[in-house]
C-alpha positions as CSV (number, residue, x, y, z in Angstrom):
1,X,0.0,0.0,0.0
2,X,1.5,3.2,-0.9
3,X,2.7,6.0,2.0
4,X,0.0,8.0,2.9
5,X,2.0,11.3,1.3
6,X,1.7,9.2,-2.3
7,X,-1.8,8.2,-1.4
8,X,-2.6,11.5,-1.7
9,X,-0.7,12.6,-4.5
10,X,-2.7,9.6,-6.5
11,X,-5.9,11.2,-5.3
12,X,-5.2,14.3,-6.1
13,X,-4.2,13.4,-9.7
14,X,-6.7,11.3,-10.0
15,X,-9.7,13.7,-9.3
16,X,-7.9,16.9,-11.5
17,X,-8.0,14.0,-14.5
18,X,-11.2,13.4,-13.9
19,X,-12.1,16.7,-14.4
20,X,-11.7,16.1,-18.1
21,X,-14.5,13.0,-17.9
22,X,-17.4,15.9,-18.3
23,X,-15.4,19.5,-18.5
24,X,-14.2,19.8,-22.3
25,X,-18.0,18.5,-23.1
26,X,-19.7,21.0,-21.5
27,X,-17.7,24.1,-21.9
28,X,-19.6,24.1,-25.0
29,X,-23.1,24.9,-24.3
30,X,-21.9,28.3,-22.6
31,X,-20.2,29.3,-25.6
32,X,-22.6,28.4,-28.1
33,X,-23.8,32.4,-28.5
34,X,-20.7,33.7,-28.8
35,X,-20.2,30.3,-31.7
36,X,-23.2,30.8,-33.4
37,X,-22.8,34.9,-33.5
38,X,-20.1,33.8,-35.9
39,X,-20.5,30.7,-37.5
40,X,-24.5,31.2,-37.9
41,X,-25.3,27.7,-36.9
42,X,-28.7,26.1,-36.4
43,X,-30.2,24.1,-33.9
44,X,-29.0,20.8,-34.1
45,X,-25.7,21.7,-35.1
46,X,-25.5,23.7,-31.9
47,X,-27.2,20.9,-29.8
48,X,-24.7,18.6,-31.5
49,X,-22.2,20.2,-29.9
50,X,-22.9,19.0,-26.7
51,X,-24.8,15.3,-27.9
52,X,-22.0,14.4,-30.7
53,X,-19.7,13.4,-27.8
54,X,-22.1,12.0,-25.7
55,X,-22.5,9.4,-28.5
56,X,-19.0,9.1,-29.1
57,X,-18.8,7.9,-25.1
58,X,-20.8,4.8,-26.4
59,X,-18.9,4.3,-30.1
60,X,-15.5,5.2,-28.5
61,X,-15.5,2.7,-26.2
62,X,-14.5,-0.3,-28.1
63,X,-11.5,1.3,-29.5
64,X,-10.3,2.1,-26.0
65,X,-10.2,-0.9,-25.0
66,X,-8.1,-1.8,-27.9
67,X,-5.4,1.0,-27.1
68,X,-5.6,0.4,-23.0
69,X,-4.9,-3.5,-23.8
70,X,-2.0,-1.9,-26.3
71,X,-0.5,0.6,-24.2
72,X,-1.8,-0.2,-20.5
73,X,-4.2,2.6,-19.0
74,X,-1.4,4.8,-17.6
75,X,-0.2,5.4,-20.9
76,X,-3.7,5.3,-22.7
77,X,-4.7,8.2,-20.0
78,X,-1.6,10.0,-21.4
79,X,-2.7,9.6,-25.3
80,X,-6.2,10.1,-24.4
81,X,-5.3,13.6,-22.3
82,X,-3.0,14.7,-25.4
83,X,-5.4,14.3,-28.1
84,X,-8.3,15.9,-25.9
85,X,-6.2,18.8,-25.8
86,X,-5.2,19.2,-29.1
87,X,-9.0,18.3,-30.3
88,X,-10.9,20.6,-28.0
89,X,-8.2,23.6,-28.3
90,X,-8.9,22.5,-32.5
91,X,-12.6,23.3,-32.4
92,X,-11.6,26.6,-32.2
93,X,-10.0,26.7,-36.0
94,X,-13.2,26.7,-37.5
95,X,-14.4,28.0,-39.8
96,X,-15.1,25.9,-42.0
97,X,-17.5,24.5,-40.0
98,X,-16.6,21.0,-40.3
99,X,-13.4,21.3,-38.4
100,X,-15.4,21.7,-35.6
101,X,-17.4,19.2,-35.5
102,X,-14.3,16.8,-36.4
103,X,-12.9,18.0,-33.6
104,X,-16.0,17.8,-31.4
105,X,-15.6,14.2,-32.4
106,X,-12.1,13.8,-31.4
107,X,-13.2,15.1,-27.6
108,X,-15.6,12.3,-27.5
109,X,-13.5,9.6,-28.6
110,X,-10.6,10.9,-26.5
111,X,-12.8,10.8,-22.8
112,X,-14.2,7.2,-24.4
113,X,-10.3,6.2,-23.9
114,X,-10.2,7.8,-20.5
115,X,-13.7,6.6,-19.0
116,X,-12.9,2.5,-19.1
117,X,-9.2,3.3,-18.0
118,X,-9.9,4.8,-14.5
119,X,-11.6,2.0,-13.0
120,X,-7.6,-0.5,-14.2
121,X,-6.0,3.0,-12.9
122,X,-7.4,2.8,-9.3
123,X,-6.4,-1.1,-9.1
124,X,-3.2,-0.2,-10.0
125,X,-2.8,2.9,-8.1
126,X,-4.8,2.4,-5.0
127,X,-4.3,-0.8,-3.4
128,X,-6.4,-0.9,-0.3
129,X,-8.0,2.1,-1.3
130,X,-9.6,1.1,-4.8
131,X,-13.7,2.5,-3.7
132,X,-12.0,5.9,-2.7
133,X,-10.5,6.3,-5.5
134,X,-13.0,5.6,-7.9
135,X,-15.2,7.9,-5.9
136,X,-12.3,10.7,-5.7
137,X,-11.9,10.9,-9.3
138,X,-15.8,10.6,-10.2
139,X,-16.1,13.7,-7.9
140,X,-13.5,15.2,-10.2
141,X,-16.2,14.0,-13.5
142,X,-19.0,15.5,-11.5
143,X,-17.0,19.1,-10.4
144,X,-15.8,19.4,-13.9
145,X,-19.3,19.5,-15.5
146,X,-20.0,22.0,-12.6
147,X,-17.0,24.1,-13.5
148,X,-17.3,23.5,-17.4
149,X,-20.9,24.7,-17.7
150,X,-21.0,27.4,-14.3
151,X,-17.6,28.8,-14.5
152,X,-17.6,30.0,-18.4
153,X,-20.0,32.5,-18.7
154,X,-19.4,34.6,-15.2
155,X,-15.9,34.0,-15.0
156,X,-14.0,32.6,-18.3
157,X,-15.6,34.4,-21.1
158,X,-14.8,38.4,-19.6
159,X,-11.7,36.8,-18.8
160,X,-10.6,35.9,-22.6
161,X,-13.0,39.1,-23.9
162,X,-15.6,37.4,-25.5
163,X,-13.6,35.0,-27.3
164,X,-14.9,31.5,-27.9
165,X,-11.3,30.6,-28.8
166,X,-9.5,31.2,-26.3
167,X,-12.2,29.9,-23.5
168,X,-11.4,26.9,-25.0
169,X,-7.8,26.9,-24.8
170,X,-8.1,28.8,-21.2
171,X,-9.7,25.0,-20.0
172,X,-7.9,22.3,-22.4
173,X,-4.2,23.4,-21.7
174,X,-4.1,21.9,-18.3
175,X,-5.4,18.8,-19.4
176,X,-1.4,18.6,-21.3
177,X,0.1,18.9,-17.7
178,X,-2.0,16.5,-16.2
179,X,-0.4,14.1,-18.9
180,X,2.6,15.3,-17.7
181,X,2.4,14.6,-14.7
182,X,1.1,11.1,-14.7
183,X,4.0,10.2,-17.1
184,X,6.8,12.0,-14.2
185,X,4.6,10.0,-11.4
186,X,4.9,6.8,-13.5
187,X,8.8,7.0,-14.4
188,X,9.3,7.9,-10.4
189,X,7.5,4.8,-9.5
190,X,4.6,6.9,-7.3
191,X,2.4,4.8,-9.2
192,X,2.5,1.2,-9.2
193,X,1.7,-0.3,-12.6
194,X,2.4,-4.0,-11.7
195,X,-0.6,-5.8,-10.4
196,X,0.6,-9.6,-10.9
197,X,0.9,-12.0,-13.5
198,X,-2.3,-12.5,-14.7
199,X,-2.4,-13.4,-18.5
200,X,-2.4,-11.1,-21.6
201,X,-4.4,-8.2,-21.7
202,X,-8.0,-8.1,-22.4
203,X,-9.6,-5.7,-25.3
204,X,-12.5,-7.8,-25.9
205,X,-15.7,-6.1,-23.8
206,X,-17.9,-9.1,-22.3
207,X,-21.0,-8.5,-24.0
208,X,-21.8,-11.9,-23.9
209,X,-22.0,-11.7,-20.1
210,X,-25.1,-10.7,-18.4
211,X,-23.1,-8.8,-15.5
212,X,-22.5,-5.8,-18.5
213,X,-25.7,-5.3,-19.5
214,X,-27.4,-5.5,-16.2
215,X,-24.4,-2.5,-14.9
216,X,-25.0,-1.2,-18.6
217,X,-28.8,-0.3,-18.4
218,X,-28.5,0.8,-14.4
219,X,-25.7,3.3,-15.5
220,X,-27.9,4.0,-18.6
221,X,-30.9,5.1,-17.0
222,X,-28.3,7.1,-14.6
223,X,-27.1,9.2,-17.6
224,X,-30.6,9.5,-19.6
225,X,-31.9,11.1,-16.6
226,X,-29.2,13.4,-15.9
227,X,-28.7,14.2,-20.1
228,X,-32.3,14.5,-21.1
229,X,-33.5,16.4,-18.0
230,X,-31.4,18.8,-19.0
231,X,-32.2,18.8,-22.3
232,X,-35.6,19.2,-21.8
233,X,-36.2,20.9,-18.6
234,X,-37.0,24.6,-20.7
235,X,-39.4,22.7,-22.6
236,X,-41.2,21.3,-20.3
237,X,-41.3,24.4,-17.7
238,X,-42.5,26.0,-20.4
239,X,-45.2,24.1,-21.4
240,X,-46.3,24.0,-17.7
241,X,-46.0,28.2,-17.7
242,X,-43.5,28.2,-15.6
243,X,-40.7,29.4,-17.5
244,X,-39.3,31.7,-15.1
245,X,-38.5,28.9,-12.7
246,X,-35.4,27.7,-15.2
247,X,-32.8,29.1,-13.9
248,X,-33.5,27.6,-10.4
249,X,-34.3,24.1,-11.3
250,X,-31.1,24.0,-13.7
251,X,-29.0,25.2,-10.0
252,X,-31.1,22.8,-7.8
253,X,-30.6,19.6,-10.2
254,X,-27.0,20.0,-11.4
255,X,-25.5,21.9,-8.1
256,X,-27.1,18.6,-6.2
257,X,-24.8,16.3,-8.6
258,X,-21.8,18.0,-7.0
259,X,-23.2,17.6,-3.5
260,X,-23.8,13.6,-4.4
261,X,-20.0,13.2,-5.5
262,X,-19.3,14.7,-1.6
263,X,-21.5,12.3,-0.1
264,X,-20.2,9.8,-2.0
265,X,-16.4,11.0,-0.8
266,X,-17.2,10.2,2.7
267,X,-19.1,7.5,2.8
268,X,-17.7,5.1,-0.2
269,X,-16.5,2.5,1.8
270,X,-20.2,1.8,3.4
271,X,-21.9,2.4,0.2
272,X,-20.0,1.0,-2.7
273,X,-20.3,-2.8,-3.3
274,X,-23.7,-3.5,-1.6
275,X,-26.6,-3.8,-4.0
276,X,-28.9,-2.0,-1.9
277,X,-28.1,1.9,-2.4
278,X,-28.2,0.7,-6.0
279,X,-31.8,-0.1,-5.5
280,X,-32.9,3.1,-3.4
281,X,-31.1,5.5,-6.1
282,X,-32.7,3.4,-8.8
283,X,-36.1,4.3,-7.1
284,X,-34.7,7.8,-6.5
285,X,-34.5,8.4,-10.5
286,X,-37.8,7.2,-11.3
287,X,-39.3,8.9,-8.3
288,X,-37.4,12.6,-9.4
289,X,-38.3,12.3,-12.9
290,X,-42.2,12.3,-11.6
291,X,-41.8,14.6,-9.3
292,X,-40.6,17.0,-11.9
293,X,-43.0,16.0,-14.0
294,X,-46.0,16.4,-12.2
295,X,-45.2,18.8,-9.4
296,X,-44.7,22.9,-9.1
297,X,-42.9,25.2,-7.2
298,X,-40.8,24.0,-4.1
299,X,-42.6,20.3,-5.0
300,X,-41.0,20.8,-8.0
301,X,-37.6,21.5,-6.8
302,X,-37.5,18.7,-4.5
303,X,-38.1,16.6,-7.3
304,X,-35.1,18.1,-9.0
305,X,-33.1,17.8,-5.7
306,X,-33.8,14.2,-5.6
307,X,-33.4,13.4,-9.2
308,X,-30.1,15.1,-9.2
309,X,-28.9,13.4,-6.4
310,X,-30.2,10.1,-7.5
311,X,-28.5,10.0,-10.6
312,X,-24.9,11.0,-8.9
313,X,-25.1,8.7,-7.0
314,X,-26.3,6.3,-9.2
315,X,-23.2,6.9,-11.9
316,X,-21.2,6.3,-8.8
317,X,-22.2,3.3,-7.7
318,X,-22.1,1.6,-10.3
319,X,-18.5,3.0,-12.6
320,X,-17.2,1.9,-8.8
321,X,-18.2,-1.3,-8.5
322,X,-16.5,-2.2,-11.8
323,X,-12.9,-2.5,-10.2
324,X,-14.4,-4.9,-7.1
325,X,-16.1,-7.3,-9.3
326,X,-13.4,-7.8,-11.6
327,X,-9.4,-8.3,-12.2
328,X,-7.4,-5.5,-13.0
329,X,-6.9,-7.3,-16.2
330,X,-10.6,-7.5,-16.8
331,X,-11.9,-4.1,-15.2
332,X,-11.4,-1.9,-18.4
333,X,-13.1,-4.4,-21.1
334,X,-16.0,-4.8,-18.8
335,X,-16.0,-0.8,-18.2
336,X,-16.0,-0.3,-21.9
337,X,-18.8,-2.4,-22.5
338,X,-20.6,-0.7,-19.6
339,X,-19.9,2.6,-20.9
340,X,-21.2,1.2,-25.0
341,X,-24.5,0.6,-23.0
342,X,-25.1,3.1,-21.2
343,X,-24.3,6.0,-23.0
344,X,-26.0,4.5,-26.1
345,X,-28.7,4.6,-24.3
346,X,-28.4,8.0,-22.7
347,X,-28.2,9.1,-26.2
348,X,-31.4,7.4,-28.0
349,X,-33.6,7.4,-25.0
350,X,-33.4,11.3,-24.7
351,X,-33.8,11.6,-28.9
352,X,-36.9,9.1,-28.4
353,X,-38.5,11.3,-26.0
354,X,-38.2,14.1,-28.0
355,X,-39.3,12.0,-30.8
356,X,-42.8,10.9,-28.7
357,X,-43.3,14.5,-27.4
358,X,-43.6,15.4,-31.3
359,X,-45.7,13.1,-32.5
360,X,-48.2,13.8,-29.9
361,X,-47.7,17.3,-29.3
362,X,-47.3,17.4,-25.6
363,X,-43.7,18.4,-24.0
364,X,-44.2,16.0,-21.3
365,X,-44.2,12.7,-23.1
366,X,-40.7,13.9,-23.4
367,X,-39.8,12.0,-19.8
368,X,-42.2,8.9,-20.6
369,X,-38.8,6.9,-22.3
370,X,-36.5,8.3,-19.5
371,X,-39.4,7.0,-16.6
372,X,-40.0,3.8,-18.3
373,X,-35.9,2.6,-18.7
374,X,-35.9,4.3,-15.0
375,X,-38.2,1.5,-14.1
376,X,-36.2,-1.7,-16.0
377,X,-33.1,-0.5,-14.1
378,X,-35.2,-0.8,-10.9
379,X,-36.2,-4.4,-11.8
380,X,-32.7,-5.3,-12.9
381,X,-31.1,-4.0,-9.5
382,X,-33.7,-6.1,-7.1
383,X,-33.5,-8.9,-9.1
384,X,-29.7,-9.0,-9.8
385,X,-27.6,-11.4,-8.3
386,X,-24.4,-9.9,-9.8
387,X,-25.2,-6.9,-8.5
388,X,-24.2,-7.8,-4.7
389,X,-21.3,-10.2,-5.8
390,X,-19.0,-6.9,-5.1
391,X,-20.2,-7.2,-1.2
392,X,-18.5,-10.3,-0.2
393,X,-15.6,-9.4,-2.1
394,X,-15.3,-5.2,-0.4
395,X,-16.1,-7.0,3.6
């Protein structure tokens, strides 16, 4: 076990590289005036700022596993944290317009390296320690889409004087000395890459194992909740004639994902590997998503407050349990196929809401595909044997 002035060296760099899970993705929709001012885009290109590398966290994951097998997730972190860089500082050559959606690409694919490396990273890097790690650097996931999409406009943008440009660069350049740093750190020997001889690596996810799909659609209805609340939450205040509440239920449901990742911090080793918080923040999505749905004012909010806690904790749960259930060998093929899953389906189950609310001409339907894979995930998580395997192995 590594001496406790390392132990928190690893944490630290593990929760400032987690930072770049969620923050080059959603820097973007706080730029997307000052983008459009010049570019004139429309709609869904400027929404597909924001969704292309949600998808690209489900495509990506596949070929991540490929280079983490190749190149061992210390080094794959490195590549991953280089080409986010150089992609999300690249966005900001356009026009012509495609460049920066190529490079919007490039982000995604670059954080679909990164996500199924962390959970072989805190094997590696924190033994005895391996659920306090996981939940140190999904704190750092969670803070960076707090800092990404609350820091730009009030303090970034006057900052860099209105340029889009340089916001970019002002949050992507750090991600280079992050790489930096985990290379020094692994050439001093702070962190530990050997974990035992156990066979060649493993690039293949298990999609032929029921474990991945049962974490897959748990985490999916985690991120579908979280993505397509936001994505529809001026919609549907609006349709109930409550548009003026935006602003507070956007603070209330994303400021309470922070405050989950804190809760998580300090109570990981109680929580992460038993099956039952799984179920109560299962029931806590489905449960938020109504209460939003059907309830006003400081009802309303509470449903936001519990929905936004719900799904932190949910993410948590579940991206931490990977590296308890599994060898270190095994931990990133069975995150990447997690990851396919889930953000797959935090991608289509959003874009099928929208789909349904169209077709009948009601905003609300919007959340009937969220509630309804909300639900499955409950079922899996009571009915999952898997799911509690991680408890004998955590006591």
């Amino acid at each position: 076990m590594p001496e406790p002035p390392n132990r928190i060296l690893i944490l630290v760099i593990l929760w400032f590289a987690g930072l770049y899970l969620r923050l080059p993705v959603l820097i973007a929709p706080p730029l997307t005036p000052l983008i459009d001012a010049e570019l004139a885009l429309n709609q869904t290109q400027l929404g597909a700022l924001t969704t292309i590398p949600v998808l690209m966290l489900s495509l990506g994951a596949l070929p991540g596993a490929v280079i983490i097998a190749r190149l061992g997730p210390a080094l794959a972190l490195v590549a991953a944290l280089v080409l986010l860089t150089l992609a999300s500082i690249g966005r900001g050559l356009a026009p012509p317009v495609w460049i920066l959606f190529l490079n919007t690409t490039f982000v995604g694919l670059a954080i679909a390296v990164m996500q199924p490396a962390f959970p072989s990273l805190v094997q590696r890097w924190c033994p005895g320690f391996v659920a306090l790690g996981s939940a140190v650097y999904m704190n750092g996931m969670l803070m960076g889409e707090f800092i990404g999409g609350g820091l730009t406009i009030p303090l970034v943008i006057p900052f860099v004087d209105n340029d889009w440009r340089a916001a970019l660069a002002f949050w992507s350049l750090p991600a280079i000395l992050i790489a930096g740093v985990v290379l020094l750190c692994r050439r001093l020997g702070v962190t530990e890459e050997s974990v035992g001889k156990e066979g060649p690596p493993i690039w293949k996810p298990p999609l032929g194992e029921l474990r991945v799909w049962q974490l897959g659609i748990i985490l999916g209805a985690a991120a579908a909740g979280y993505f397509g609340t936001n994505a529809y939450m001026p919609t549907l205040l609006e349709f109930k004639q409550i548009p003026e509440d935006l602003p507070h239920y956007l603070l209330v449901f994303n400021g309470t994902q922070v405050v989950g990742s804190l809760i998580m911090v300090a109570l990981t080793t109680r929580l992460v590997g038993s099956v039952r918080p799984i179920i109560v923040v299962s029931w806590g999505t489905l449960l938020g998503l109504i209460g939003i749905l059907l309830l006003d004012g400081f009802l309303g909010l509470m449903g936001a407050i519990v929905l936004g806690l719900s799904t932190c904790i949910q993410l948590i749960l579940v991206v931490a349990l990977v590296p308890l259930i599994s060898s270190s060998r095994e931990s990133a093929p069975l995150a990447a196929g997690m990851f396919m899953i889930a953000y797959l389906l935090g991608f289509i189950v959003p874009l099928l809401g929208g789909l349904i609310a169209d077709a009948f001409a009601s905003p609300a339907m919007t959340f009937t595909p969220l509630m309804l894979l909300a639900i499955v995930a409950i079922a899996i998580s009571h009915t999952s044997d898997n799911l509690g395997a991680a408890e004998a192995h955590s006591n």
